[in-house]
C-alpha positions in Angstrom: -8.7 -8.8 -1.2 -4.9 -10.1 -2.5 -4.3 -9.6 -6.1 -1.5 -11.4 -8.3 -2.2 -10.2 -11.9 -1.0 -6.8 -11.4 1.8 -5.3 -13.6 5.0 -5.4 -12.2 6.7 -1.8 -13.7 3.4 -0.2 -12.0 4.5 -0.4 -8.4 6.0 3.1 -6.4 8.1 2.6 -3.6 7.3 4.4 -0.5 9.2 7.7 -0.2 10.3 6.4 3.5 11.9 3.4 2.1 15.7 4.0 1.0 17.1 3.6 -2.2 19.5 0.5 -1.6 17.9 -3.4 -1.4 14.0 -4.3 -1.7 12.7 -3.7 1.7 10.1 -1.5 1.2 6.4 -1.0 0.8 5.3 0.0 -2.9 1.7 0.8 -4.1 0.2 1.1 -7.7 -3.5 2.0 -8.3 -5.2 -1.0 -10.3 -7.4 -0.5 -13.4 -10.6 -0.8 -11.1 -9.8 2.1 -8.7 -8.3 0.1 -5.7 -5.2 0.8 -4.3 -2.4 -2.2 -4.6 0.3 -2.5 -1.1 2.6 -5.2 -1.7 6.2 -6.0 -0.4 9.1 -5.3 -2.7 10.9 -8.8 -1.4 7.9 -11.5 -1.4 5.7 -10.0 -4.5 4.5 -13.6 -4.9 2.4 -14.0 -2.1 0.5 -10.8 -3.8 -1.1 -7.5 -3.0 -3.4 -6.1 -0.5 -6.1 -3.9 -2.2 -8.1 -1.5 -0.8 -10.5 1.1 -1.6 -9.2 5.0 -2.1 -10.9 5.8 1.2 -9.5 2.6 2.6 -6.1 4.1 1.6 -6.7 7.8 2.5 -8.0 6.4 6.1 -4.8 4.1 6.5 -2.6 6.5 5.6 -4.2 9.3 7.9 -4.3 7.6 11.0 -0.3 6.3 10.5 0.5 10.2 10.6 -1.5 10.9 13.2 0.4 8.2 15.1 -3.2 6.2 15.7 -1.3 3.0 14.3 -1.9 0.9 17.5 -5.0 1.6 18.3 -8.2 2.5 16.2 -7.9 3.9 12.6 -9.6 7.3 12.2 -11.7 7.6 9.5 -10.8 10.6 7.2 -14.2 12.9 6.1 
């Protein structure tokens, strides 16, 4: 689902983004429990949310370099 009412001094940017311009992911965690991705230079179109285990699975399978191919769910 893509959120726009989400408070703009909650978003993190990633720690592989670099510290000059706004090209970078950022997340927040929303009241509800989801996870917000957005991207720091269009934050008008809004924010992907996702569940935690969404998230964790996401974020799992991009470390285990499974990001072209199926995701692998985390237990």
């Amino acid at each position: 689902m893509i959120r726009h009412d989400l408070p703009e001094d909650a978003w993190r940017k990633s720690s592989h983004s670099g510290d000059t311009g706004p090209n970078c992911i950022e997340m927040q965690h929303t009241p509800d429990e989801l996870v917000a991705i957005g991207d720091s230079k269009d934050r008008p179109r809004g924010a992907l949310t996702l569940s935690p285990h969404a998230w964790a699975t996401f974020v799992h399978s991009i470390r285990r370099g499974r990001s072209e191919g199926a995701f692998q769910p985390v237990s």
